[in-house]
N, C-alpha and C positions, 0 to 999 in steps of 0.2 A: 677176811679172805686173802690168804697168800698165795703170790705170782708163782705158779709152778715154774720148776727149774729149766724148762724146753723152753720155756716163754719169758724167759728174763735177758738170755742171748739177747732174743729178737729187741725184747725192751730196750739193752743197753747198746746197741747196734743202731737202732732209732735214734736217742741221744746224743750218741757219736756223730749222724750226720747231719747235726742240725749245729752251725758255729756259735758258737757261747762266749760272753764278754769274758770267763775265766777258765781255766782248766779245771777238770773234772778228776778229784783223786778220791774222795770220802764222799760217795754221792748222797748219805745220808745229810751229812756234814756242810755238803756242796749246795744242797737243794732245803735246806732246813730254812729258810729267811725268805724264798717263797720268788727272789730275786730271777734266778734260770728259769724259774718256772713261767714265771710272764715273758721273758726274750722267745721259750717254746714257743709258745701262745702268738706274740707277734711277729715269728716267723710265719706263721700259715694264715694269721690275719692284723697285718699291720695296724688297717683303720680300728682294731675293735679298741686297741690299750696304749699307752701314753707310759712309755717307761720309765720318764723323768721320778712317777712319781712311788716309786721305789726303788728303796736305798739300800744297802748292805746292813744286816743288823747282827748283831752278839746275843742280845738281849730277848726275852721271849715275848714282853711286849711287843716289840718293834716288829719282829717276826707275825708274830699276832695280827698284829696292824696290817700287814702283809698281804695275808693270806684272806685276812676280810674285806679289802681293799678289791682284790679279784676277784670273790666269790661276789661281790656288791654291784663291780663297774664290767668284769670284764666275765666270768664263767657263764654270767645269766642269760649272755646275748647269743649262747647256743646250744644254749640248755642242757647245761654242766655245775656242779655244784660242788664243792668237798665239805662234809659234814664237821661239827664241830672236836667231835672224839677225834679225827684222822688229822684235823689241823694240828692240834694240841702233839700228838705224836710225831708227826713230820718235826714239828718246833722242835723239840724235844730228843731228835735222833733217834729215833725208837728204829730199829733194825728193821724191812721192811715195809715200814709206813710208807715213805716215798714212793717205792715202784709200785706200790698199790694204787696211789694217788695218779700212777705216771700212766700207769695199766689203762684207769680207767678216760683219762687225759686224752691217751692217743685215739681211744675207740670211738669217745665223741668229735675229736678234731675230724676223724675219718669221715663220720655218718655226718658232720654238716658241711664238708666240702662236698661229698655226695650229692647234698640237694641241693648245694648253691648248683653244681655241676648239668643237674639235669633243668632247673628252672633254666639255668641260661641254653641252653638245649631246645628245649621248647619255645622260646621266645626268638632262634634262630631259625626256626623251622618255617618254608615257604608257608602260606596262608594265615599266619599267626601274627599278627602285626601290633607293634604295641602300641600303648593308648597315648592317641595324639594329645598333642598338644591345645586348647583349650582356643579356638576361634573365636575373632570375635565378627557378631552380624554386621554386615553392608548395611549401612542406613537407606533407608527408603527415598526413593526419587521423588522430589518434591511434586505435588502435582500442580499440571498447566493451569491457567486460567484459563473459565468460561468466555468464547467469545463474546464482545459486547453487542448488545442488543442497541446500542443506539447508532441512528443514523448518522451518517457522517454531513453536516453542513455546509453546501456550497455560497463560497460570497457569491455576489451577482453584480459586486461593487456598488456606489452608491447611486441612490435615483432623486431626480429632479423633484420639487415639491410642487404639486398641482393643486389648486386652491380646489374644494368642493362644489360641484355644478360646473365645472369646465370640463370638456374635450379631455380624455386622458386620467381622469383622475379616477384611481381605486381604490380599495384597499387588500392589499394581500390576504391569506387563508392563515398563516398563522399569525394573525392580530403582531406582524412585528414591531420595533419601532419605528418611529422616523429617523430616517438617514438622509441627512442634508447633504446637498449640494457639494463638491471639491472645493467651490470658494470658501464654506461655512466653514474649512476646516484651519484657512489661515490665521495666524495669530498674528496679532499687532504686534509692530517693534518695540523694544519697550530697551530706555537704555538703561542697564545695570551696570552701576560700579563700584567696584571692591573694594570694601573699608581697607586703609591701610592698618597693619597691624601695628599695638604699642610695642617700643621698644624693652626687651626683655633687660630689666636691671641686672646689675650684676652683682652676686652673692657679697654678702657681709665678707671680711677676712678673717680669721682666726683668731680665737682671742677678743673680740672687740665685745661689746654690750650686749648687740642684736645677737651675736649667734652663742656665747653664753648664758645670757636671761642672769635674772638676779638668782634661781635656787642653781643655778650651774657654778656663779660667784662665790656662792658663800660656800660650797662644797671646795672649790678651789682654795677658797682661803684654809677649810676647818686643814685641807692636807697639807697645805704648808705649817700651817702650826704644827701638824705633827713632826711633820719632819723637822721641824728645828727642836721639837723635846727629845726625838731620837739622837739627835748631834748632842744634846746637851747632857745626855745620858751616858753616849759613847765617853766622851771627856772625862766625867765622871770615873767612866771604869777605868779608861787607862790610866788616870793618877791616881786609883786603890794599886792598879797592878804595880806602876812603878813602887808605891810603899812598898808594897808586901816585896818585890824585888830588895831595895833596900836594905828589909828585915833580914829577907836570908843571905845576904854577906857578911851584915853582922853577926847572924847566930855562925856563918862560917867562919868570922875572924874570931871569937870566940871561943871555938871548936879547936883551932889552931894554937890557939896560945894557950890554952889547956893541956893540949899534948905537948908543947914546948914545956913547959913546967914538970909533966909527967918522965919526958927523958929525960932530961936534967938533973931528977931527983933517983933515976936509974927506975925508975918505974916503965914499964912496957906493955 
């Protein structure tokens, strides 16, 4: 289906007022790598596409890659699509593939700004409130405690003890104890005295028997033994290194008197 000629004005008009990373001179040529085509796109919807992830390409793969990369991430999510014949052509420069591509571009950009347009509309509109936020229940007020059913008991303080068969003597209703007399309640003096505490020794010192033990000893001893086969090792190497030092001044005096011999003999 080719863009009649009345309707390509207005196409290439569209284009124009939309700011593009390049200049637009072979809009076949311009738009073939599928590149302009996504800057369109996130002009009129920035969150949908991620421009990073297309590149300028020469190549028809790369263009390929393009163009399915947007029909995959970014045409689907307003339900738009370019079929595989038209991709291939666009790639390709085929005269007209583009603005057919571009044709039908602008007509879906149009019809889902339209509904973004009206939903946001409708959810502006008095009586239309949108859906709260998700509350959470007030916990339930613990319940009071049952009054207690028991009675409260009064002292009466203590009473005299009246032998049975005398003047005075009863026994109360609820079978209580006996409660003796004020005197019953003193206690004998009784002298307590406080053990003197022993005196707290004072810690072994460092190093000694008691706070080493014999398996702390013999650990102490095994680490100095090493350390003195690490001394006796170091020694060791530094009189290889001094040899081998040695060696090499004389393979160097050698070396020397070698070339001494060689210019002498006009050898160079």
């Amino acid at each position: 289906m080719d863009v009649p000629e009345d309707q390509l004005q207005q196409l290439y008009t569209w284009v124009d007022e939309i700011p593009l990373s390049r200049p637009k001179r072979n809009i076949a040529r311009d738009f073939s790598d599928g590149v302009l085509v996504a800057e369109i796109t996130s002009h009129y919807f920035p969150k949908y596409i991620e421009l990073h992830n297309y590149s300028g390409a020469n190549g028809i793969s790369q263009k390929m890659y393009n163009w399915g990369t947007l029909n995959q991430k970014v045409f689907r999510k307003f339900g738009f699509s370019v079929n595989k014949a038209d991709c291939e052509a666009v790639c390709n420069c085929v005269p007209g593939a583009i603005e057919r591509v571009l044709k039908l571009l602008k007509v879906k950009i149009a019809k889902h700004r339209s509904t973004q347009s009206k939903k946001d509309e409708r959810l502006d509109q008095p009586g239309i409130a949108r859906t709260p936020a998700p509350t959470v229940p007030a916990a339930a007020p613990m319940p009071s405690p049952a009054p207690s059913t028991v009675q409260p008991q009064v002292n009466v303080g203590p009473q005299l003890y009246v032998p049975p068969g005398q003047p005075g003597h009863h026994i109360p209703q609820n079978e209580a104890q006996f409660v003796p007399a004020p005197e019953a309640y003193a206690q004998p003096s009784v002298n307590m005295q406080v053990p003197q505490a022993a005196p707290t020794p004072l810690p072994p010192t460092y190093g000694s028997a008691a706070v080493l033990g014999d398996g702390a000893a013999t650990l102490l001893a095994d680490r100095e033994a090493t350390i003195q086969e690490l001394r006796e090792t170091n020694e060791i190497l530094e009189t290889k290194v001094r040899k081998l030092e040695q060696l090499v001044r004389l393979k160097d005096a050698k070396v020397q008197t070698l070339m001494s011999k060689l210019q002498a003999a006009g050898i160079s």
